[in-house]
N, C-alpha and C positions, 0 to 999 in steps of 0.2 A: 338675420340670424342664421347663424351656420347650422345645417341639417347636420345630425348626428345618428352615428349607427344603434342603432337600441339595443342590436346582442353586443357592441362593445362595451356601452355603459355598463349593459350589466355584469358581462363578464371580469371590467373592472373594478367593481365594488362589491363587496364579497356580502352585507347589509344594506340596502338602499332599504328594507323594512317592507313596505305595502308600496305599489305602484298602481299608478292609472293610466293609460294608454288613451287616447281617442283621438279619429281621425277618418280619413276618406283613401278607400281604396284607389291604386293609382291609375284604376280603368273609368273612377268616379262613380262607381253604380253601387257604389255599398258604405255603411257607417258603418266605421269598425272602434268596437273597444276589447281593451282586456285589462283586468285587473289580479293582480297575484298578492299572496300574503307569505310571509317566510318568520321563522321564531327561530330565536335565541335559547328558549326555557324550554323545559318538558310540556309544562301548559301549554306555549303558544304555537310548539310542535304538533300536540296532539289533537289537531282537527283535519276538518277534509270542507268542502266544497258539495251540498246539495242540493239539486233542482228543488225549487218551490213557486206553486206560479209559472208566472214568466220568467222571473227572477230567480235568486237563489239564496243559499243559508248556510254560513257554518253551523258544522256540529262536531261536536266531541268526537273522534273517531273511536277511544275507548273511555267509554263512561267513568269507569272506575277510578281514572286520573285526572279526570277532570276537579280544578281546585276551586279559581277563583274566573267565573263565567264570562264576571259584568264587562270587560273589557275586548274580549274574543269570542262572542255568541252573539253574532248578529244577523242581520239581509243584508249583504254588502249590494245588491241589487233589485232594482223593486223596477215596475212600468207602473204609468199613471199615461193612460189615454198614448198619445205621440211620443210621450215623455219617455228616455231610461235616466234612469238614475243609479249613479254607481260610488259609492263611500267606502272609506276605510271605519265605518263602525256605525252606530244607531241612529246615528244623523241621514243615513237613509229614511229612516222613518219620519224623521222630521221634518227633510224635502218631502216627503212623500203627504204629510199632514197639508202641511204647509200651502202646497199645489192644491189641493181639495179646497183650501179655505182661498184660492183665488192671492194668496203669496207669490212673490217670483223667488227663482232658487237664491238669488242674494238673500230677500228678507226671510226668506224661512229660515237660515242660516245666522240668522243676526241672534236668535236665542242660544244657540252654544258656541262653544269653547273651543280651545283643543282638550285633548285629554289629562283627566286628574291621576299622572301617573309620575308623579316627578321623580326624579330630578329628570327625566328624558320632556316629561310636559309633550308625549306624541303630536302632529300634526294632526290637525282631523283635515284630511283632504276629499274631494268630491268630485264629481263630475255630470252632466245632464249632457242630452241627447236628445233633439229635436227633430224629426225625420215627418214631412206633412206635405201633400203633392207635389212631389220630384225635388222638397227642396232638404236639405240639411244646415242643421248650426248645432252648436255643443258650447259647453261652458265650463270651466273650470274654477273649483276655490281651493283655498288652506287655510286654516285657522291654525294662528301659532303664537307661542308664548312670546315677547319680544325680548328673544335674546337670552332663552332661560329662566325670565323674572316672568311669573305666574301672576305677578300685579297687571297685567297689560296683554291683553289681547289685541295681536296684529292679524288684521282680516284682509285678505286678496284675492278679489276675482278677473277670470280672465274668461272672455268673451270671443267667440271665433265664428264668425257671419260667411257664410255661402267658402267653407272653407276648399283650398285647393286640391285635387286629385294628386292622390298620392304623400300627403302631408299627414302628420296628424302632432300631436303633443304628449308633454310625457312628465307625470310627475310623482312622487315619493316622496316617504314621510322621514327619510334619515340622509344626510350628505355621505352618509360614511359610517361601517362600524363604531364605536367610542362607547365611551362609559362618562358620563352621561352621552345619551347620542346628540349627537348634531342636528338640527330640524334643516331641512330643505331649505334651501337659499335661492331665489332669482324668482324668474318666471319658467312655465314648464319647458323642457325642451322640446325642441323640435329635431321628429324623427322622422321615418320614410312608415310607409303603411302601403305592403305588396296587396296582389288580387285574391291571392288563395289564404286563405281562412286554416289548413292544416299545416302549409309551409310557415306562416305565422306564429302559430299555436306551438309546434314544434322547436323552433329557433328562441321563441322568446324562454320555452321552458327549459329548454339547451343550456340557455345563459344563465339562465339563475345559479346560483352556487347551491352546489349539490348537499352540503350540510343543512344549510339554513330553510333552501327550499319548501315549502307546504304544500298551497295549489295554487291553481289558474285558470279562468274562467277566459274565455275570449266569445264574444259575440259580432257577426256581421248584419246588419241590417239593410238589405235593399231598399235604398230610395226612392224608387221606382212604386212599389209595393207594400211596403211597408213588413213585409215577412223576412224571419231572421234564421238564421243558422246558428248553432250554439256549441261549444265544445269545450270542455272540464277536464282536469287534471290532479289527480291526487295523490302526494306520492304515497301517503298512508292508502293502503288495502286489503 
């Protein structure tokens, strides 16, 4: 698979919608993820990004506009023991039950869907993060309508063992702006994942298109240690 640059993609898509990042620093000492959200609507603009936990929480940046919650009021991020887990919506919580009852991130996943927001039928995309003495694995899913028809849920997981320094994956809930949107197509891509954690953080939110833009969480995890660095972005403040 051909490595592709992550501030191009994004630069070239003006909607890729929520994204997931994960991957291995390319000095190898670190798990890196980030995840960003962006809206079209005044609702799905007016949030922000904050700590909870180890994880984190949208919230309404002004209450007073806040319309309809159930779709954009989540933990896009939760830890369970070794575990991160990172979603584009409630389905965090699900992984995160799920793991408690001794489920793997597949079967915890096999009770929902994508999302009831048609004619778009969102992606629910995920990601898990496995960091446990010196070693790292990560995983990735989508759940997606097939092909628009809300009769049929297509489920895809992808699996990344003792991944390579300097590598990481890269996946999205929209191919492209449209009306209805487009759901992500392929397997995630593969991008590069530099050492520094603000050069990252910086670049990726460079790229996002300035309209659409929301936040972005990016977190590093030493393999080594198991301790993380963390750093958030909002454009509401």
């Amino acid at each position: 698979m051909k490595m592709l640059s992550l501030e191009q993609e994004l630069k070239e898509n003006a909607y890729p919608g929520r994204g997931i990042v994960i991957g291995k620093t390319e000095d190898g000492t670190k798990a890196a993820t980030a995840y960003f959200i962006m809206g079209r609507s005044e609702n799905s603009r007016n949030r922000v990004f904050a700590e909870e936990g180890e994880g984190i929480r949208t919230q309404a940046f002004d209450e007073s506009k806040l319309t309809d919650p159930s779709l954009i009021i989540y933990a896009p991020v939760r830890v369970i023991g070794n575990k991160t887990i990172v979603t584009n919506g409630d389905q965090t919580d699900t992984v995160y039950e799920g793991m408690e009852k001794g489920l793997t991130f597949e079967q915890s996943l096999r009770s929902r869907e994508f999302e009831p927001d048609g004619p778009n039928y969102t992606p629910r995309i995920s990601g898990i993060m496995q960091v446990e003495d010196g070693t790292f694995h990560y995983a990735m899913s989508i759940l997606k309508s097939n092909n628009g028809n809300p009769e049929s849920c297509s489920r895809y997981t992808f699996t990344y063992e003792n991944p390579i320094a300097g590598e990481g994956h890269f996946i999205h809930t929209y191919m492209h702006d449209g009306n209805p949107l487009p759901s992500f197509e392929g397997e995630p891509k593969l991008v590069a994942v530099p050492n520094d954690i603000d050069d990252f953080t910086k670049n990726v939110w460079e790229s996002l298109n300035e309209e659409n833009k929301v936040s972005l969480f990016v977190r590093f995890i030493d393999i080594a240690t198991g301790e993380y660095e963390t750093r958030i972005i909002n454009k509401n403040k």
